[in-house]
C-alpha atoms as one frame of an Amber mdcrd trajectory, in Angstrom:
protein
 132.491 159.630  50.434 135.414 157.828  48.482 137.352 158.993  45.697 139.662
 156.188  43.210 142.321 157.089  40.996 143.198 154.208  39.080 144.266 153.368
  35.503 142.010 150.488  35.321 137.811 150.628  34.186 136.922 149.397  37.578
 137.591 150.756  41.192 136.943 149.538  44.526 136.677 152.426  47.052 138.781
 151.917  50.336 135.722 152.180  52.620 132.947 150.104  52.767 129.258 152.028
  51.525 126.904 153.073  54.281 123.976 151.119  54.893 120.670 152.205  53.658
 121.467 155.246  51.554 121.118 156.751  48.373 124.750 157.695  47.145 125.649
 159.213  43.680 128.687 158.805  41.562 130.194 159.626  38.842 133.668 159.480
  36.671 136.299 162.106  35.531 139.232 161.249  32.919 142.477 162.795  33.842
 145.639 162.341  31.821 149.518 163.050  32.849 151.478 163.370  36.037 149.967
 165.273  39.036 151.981 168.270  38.321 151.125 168.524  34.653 147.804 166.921
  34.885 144.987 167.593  32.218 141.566 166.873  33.225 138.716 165.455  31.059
 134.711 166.235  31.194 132.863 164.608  34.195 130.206 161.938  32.971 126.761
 161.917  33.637 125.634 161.339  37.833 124.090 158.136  38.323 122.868 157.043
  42.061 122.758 153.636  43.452 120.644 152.439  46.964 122.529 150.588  49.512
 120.520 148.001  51.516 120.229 147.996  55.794 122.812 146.393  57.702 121.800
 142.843  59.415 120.945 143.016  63.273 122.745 141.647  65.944 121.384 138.922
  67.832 120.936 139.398  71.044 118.763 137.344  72.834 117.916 134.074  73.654
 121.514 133.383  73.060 123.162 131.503  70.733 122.826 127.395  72.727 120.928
 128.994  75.213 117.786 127.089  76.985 114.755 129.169  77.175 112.572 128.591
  80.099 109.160 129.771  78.288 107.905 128.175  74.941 106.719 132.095  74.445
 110.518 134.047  74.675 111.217 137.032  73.806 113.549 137.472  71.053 115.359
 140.509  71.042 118.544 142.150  68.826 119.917 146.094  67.936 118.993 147.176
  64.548 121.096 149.312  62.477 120.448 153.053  61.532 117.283 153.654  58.934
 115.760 150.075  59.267 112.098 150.967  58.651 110.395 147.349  60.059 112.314
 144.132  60.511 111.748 140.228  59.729 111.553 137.236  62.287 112.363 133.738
  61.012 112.278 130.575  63.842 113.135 127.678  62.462 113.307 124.208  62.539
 116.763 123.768  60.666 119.497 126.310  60.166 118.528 127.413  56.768 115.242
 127.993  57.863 113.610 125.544  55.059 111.702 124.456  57.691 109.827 127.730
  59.521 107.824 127.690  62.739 107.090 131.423  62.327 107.866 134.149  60.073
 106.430 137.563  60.711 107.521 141.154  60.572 106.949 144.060  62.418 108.881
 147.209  64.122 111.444 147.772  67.304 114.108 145.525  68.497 112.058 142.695
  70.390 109.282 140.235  69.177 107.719 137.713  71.193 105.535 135.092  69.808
 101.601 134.694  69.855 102.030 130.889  69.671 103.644 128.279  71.631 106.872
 127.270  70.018 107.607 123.042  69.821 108.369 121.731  73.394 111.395 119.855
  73.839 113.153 121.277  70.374 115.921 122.606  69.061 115.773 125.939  66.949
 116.776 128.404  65.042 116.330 131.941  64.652 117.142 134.758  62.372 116.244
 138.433  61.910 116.763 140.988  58.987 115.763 144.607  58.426 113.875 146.526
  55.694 115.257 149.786  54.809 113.523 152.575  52.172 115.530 150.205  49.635
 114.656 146.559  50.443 115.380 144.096  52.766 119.013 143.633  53.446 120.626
 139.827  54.752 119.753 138.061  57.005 121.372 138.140  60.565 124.473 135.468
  61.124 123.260 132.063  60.005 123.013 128.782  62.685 121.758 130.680  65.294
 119.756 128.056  67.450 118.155 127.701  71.170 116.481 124.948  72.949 112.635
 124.976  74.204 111.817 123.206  77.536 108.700 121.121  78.276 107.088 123.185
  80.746 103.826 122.047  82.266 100.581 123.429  80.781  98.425 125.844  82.402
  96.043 124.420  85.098  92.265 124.619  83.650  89.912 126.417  86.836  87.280
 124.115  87.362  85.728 125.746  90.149  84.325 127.288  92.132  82.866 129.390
  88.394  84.245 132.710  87.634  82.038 135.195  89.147  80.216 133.139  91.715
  79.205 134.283  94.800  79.577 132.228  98.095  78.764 133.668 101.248  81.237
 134.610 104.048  82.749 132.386 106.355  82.010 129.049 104.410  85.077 126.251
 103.374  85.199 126.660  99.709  86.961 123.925  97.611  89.207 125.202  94.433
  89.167 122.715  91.575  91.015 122.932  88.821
């Protein structure tokens, strides 16, 4: 993947480290110019993990008004993510949840009505074979409406039979 020469006991490789992998490395001593060069023993092999990528947000948007206090939330994960976790929040360091829950896929719509009338903030990170990695970008918020709630039926009852040609009055 990367290689460093350097003269220092540190390196940085030029290219960032894959997300969720397991990588090995290892060192080899080398002393004198490249055309004269004399090459130590390689150490030991020792691996590190690398942690999943975050998501990118994709919907509701970021200021966006959602007509439904149920939206769908949705975002593209990155290669390997094994499940993923949803944060909506109150404030935008999520000290203050609404919901936090976790699942699989690329969407996630809630099971509960979110606040009416509010605004909030969402995040989203993945879980890879080595942990969860960070959190998607921070300050992402949206604003519910108030919509009107759902008309209780009244009558006539749910399985009653009137007969044919009759005015019938819906109540509700």
């Amino acid at each position: 993947l990367a290689t460093c020469e350097t003269t220092a006991l540190t390196c940085i490789p030029g290219s960032p480290l894959p997300a969720n992998r397991l990588l090995y490395w290892r060192v080899q001593a080398l002393r004198g110019l490249p055309e004269n060069r004399l090459y130590g023993p390689v150490s030991l092999t020792r691996s590190l993990k690398t942690l999943p990528e975050p998501p990118l947000l994709l919907a509701p948007a970021s200021g966006e008004t959602v007509e439904s206090i149920r939206p769908e939330f949705s975002w593209q994960l990155s290669g390997g993510a094994l499940r993923y976790e949803v944060q909506i929040c109150r404030d935008s360091t999520c000290a203050q949840r609404v919901i936090s829950t976790s699942g699989s896929g690329e969407w996630f719509t809630p099971s509960v009505d979110l606040p009416r009338d509010a605004q909030l903030f969402w995040r989203v990170r993945q879980r890879g074979m080595y942990g969860a990695g960070p959190w998607s970008e921070t300050g992402r918020s949206f604003f519910t409406r108030n919509p009107p709630p759902a008309p209780a039926l009244l009558k006539p009852l749910s399985g009653q039979v009137l007969a044919p040609g009759q005015p019938i009055t819906l109540g509700w």
